[in-house]
C-alpha positions as CSV (number, residue, x, y, z in Angstrom):
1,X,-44.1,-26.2,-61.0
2,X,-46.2,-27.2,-63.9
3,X,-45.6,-26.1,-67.5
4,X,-47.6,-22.7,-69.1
5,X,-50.0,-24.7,-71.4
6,X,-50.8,-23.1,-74.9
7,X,-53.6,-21.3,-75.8
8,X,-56.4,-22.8,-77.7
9,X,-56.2,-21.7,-81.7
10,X,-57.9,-18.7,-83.0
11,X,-60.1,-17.2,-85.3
12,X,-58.4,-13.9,-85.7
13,X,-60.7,-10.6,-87.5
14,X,-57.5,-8.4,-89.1
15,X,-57.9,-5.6,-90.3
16,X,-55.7,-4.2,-93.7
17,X,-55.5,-1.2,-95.3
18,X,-57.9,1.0,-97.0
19,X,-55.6,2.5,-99.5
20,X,-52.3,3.8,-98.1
21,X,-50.9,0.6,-97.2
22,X,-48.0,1.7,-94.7
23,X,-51.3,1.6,-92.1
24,X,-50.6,-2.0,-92.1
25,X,-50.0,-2.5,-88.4
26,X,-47.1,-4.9,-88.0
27,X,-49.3,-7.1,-85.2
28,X,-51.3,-7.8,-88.4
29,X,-48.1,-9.1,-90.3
30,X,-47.5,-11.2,-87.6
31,X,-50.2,-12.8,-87.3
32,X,-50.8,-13.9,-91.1
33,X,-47.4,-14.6,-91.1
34,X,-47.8,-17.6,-88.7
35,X,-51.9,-18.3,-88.8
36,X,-52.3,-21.6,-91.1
37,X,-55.0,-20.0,-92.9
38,X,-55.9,-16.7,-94.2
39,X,-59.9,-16.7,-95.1
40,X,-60.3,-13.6,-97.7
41,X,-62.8,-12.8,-100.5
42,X,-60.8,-12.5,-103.3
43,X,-57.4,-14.4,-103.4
44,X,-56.3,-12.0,-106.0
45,X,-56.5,-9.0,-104.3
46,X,-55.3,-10.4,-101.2
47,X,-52.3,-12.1,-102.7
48,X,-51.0,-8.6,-104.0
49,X,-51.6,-7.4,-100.2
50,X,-49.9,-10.1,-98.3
51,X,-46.9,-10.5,-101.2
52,X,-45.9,-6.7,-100.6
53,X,-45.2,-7.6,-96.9
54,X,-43.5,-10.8,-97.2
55,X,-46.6,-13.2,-96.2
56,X,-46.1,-16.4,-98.0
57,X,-48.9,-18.1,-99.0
58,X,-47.7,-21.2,-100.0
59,X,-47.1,-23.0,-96.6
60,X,-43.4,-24.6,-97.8
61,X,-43.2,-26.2,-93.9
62,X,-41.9,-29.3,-93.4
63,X,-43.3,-31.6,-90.2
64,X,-41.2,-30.1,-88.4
65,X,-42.7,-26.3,-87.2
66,X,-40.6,-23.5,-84.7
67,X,-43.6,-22.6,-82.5
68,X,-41.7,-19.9,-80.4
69,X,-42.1,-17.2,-82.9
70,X,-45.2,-15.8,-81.5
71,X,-46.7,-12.5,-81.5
72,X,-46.9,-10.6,-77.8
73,X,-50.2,-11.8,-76.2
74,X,-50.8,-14.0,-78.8
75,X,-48.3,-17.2,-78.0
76,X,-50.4,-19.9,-79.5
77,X,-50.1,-19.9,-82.8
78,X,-48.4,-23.1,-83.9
79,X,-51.0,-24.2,-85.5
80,X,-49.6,-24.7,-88.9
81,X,-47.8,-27.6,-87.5
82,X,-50.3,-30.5,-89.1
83,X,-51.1,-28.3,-92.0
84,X,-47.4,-27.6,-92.7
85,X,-46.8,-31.5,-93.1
86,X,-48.3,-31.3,-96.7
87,X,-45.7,-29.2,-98.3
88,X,-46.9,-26.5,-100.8
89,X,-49.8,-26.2,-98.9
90,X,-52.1,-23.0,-100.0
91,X,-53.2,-21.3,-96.6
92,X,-55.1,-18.5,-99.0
93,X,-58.5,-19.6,-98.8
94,X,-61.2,-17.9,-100.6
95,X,-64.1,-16.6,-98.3
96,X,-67.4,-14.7,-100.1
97,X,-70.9,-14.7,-99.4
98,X,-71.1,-17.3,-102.1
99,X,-69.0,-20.1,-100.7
100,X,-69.7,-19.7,-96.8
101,X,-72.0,-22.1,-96.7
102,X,-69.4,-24.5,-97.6
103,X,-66.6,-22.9,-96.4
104,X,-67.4,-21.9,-92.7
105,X,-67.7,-25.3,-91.5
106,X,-64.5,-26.3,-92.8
107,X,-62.5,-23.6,-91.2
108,X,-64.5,-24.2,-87.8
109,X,-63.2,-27.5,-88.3
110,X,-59.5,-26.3,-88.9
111,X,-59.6,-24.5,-85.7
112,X,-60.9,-27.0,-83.7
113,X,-58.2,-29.4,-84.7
114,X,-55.6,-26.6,-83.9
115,X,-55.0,-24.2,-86.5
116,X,-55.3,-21.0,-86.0
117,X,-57.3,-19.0,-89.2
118,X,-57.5,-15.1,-89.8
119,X,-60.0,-13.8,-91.7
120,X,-59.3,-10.3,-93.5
121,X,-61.5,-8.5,-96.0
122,X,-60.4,-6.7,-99.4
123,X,-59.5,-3.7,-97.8
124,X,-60.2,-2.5,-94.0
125,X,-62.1,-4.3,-90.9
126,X,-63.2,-7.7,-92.0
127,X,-67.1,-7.8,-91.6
128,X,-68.0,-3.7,-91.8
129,X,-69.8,-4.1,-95.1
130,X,-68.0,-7.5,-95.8
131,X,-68.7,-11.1,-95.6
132,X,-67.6,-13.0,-92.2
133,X,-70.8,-12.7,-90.1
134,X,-71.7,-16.1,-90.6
135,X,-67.6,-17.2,-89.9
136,X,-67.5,-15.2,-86.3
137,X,-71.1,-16.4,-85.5
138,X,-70.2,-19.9,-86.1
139,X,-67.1,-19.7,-84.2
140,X,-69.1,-18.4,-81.2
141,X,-71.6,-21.1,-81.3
142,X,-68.4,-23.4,-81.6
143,X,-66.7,-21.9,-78.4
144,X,-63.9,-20.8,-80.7
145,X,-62.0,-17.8,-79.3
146,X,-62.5,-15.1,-82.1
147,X,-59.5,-11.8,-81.4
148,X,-59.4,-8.8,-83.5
149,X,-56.6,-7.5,-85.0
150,X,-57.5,-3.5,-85.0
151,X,-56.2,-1.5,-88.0
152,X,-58.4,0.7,-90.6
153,X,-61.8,1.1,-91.1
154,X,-63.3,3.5,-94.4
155,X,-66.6,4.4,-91.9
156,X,-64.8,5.4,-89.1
157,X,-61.8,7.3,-90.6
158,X,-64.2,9.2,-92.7
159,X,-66.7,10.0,-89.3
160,X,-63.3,11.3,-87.5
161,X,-63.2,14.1,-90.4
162,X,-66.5,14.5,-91.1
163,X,-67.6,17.4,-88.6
164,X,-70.7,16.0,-87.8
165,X,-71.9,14.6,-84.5
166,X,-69.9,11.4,-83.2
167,X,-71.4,10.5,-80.0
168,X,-74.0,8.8,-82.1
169,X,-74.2,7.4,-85.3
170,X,-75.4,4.8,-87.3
171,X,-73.6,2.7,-89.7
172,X,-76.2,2.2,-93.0
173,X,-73.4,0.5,-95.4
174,X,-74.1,0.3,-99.2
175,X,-78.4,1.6,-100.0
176,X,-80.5,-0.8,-102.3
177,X,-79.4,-0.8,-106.3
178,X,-82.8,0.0,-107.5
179,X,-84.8,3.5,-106.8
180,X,-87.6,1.6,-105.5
181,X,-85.5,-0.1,-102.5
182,X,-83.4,3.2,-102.3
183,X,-85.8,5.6,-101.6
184,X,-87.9,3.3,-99.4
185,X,-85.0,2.9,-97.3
186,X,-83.9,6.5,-97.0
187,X,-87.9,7.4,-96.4
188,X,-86.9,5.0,-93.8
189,X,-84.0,6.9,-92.2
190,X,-85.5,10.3,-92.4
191,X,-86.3,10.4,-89.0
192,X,-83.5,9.1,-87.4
193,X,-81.4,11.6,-85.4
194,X,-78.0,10.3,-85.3
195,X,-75.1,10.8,-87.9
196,X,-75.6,8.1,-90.2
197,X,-72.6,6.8,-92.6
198,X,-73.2,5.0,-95.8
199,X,-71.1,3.3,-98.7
200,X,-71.7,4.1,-102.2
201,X,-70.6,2.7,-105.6
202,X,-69.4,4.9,-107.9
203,X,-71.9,4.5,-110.7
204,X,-74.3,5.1,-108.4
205,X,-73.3,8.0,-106.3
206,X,-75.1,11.1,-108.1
207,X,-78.3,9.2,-108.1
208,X,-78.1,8.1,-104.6
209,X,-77.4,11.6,-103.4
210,X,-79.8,13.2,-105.6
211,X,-82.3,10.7,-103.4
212,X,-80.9,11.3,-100.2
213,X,-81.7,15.6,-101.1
214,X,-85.0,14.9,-101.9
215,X,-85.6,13.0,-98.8
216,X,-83.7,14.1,-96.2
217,X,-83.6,18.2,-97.9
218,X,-81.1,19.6,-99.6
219,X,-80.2,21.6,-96.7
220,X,-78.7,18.4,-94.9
221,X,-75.7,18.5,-93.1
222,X,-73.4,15.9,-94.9
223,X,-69.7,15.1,-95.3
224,X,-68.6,13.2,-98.7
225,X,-65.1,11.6,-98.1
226,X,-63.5,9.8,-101.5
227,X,-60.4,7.6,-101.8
228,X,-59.6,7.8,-97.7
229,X,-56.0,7.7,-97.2
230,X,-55.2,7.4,-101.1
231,X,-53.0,10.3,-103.1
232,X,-56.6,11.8,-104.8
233,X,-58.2,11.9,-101.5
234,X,-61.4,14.1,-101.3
235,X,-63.4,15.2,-97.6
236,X,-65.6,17.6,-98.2
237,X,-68.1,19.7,-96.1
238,X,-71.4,20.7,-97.2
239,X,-74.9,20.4,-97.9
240,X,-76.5,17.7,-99.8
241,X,-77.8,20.2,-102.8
242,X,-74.6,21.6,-102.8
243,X,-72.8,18.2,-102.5
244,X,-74.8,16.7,-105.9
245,X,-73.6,20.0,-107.6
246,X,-70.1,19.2,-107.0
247,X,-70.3,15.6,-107.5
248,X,-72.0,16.1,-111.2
249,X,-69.2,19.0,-112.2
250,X,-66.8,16.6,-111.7
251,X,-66.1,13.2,-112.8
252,X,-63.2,12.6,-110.9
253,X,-65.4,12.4,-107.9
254,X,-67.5,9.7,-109.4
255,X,-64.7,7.3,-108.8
256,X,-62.9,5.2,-106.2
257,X,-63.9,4.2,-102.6
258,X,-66.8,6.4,-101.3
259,X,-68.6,7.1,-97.7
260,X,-71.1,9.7,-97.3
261,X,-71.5,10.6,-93.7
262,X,-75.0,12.6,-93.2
263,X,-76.3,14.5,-90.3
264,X,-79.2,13.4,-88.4
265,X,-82.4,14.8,-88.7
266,X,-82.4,17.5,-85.4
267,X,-79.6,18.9,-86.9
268,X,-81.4,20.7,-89.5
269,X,-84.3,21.0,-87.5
270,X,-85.6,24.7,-86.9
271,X,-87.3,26.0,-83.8
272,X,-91.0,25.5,-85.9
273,X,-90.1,21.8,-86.2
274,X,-89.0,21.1,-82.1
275,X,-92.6,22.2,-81.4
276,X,-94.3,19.1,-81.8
277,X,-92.6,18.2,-78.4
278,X,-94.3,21.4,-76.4
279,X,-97.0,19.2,-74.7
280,X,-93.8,16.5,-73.4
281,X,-92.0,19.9,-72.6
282,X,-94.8,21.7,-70.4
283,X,-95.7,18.6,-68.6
284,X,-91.6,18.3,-67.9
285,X,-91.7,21.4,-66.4
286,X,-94.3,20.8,-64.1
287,X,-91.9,18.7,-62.0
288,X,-88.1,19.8,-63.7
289,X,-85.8,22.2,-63.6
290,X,-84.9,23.9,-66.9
291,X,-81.7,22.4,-67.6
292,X,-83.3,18.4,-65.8
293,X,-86.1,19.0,-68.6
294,X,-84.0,19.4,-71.4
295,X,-81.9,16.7,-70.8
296,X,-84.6,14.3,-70.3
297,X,-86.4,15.4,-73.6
298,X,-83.1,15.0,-74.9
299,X,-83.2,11.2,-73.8
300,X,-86.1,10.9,-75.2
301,X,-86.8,12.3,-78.2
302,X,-83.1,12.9,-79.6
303,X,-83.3,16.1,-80.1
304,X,-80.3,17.9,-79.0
305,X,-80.6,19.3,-75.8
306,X,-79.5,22.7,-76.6
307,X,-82.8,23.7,-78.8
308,X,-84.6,21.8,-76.2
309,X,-84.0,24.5,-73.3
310,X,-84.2,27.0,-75.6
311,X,-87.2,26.2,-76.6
312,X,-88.3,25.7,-72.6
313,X,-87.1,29.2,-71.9
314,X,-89.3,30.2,-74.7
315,X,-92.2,28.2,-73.1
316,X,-91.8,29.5,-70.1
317,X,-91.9,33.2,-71.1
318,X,-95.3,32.8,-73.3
């Protein structure tokens, strides 16, 4: 019987906390306990992170490496065995979009000859609104196996509390700086009718919401969730005009780690508005059913099915 070969080294995506850090899964301390490089944008930040549990960064192994301490379903990583020759070795390398020209290739290169590398981000999933594409892309065109290492994420813990559809949604990061870029791009996004989820900095937030009332109506649907998983945590429910009210009344709210999850557009849509689709409804119900109408509509305008057969009832009884 022949011998279980390794498996190749990795490019692993883990994921850290976003504030309360006992969300730190312990797969994810085991793998930067053992990777031979952690890729991260600020060593700073990430040093605090990886010191609280125990992650050394300074790579103090000699030639000589114990490879059976390996994660479940992860068994290869004993790839620090060449790095790990140069004692002292730093495995905290710095990653940001203003060294990955340089940087990717050299961690491609690290992998190829062995060594395993995970890539993490300053707080949650590596590459939702952080640097990395370039890395993963790379390591794809390299035939590097890239694994992800699940934990937190700031969009998708604040569209689980939000209230607001989740079957679709669209995730629209951090809006231009300047008003000009800003309100182009919401102008943009009025239409759209998924949930859309955006990051916003602090010294921006009032502005940015004040745009996004103008554009999308104060009216809006919206869900503003502050310093996720932190002691001053803030989800609130409301309306965008009602949402810029509260944000300028206090400053507290002006601070910290922000997402703004907004409705889409049919959600605030009235009865007036889902006309414009009445010649697409009548010629539907030539041929359809009711209820086979509405759900094609649905499909393809986005409009949520329920005003749709109401307003093909209503159709049907002028």
């Amino acid at each position: 019987m022949s011998t279980p070969t390794a498996m190749p080294a990795c490019l692993y995506i883990v994921a850290t906390p976003i504030g309360n850090l006992t969300d730190m899964t312990p797969h994810a301390v085991d793998i930067l306990k053992q990777v031979a490089i952690i890729a991260c944008e600020d060593t700073r930040t990430s040093g605090k992170l990886l010191s609280h549990f125990g992650i050394d960064t300074k790579d103090k192994k000699s030639s000589k490496t114990d490879d059976t301490k390996a994660p479940a379903n992860h068994n290869n990583l004993d790839d620090s065995e060449a790095v790990g020759k140069q004692k002292g070795h730093n495995k905290l390398w710095a990653y940001h979009e203003h060294n990955s020209a340089i940087q990717t290739p050299k961690i491609i290169e690290m992998i190829q000859q062995g060594h395993s590398v995970a890539l993490i981000s300053d707080a949650g999933t590596p590459l939702v609104s952080d640097p990395g594409y370039q890395l993963v892309q790379a390591a794809h065109a390299a035939g590097v196996t890239v694994s992800p290492i699940v934990g937190a994420s700031a969009a998708i813990a604040a569209l689980s509390v939000a209230g607001l559809p989740s079957d679709r949604f669209s995730f629209i990061g951090f809006l231009p700086a300047k008003t000009h870029g800003r309100q182009k791009q919401l102008t943009a996004l009025n239409s759209r009718t998924e949930t859309l989820i955006f990051y916003e900095a602090p010294h921006r937030i009032i502005t940015s919401l004040e745009d996004m009332a103008t554009i999308f109506g104060a009216d809006r649907d919206v869900a503003f969730c502050r310093e996720l998983t932190k002691t001053f945590e803030t989800v609130r429910k409301s309306t965008l005009g009602d949402l810029v009210e509260f944000v300028k009344a206090d400053d507290n709210q002006q601070r910290g780690e922000i997402v703004v999850v907004v409705a889409g557009v049919d959600a605030a849509q009235d009865t007036d508005d889902i006309s414009i689709h009445d010649k697409l409804l009548q010629r539907l119900l030539e041929d359809l059913s009711v209820k086979k109408a509405a759900a094609l509509a649905s499909d393809i305008t986005g409009v949520k099915k329920n005003a749709l057969y109401q307003r093909l009832l209503d159709l049907q009884a002028e």
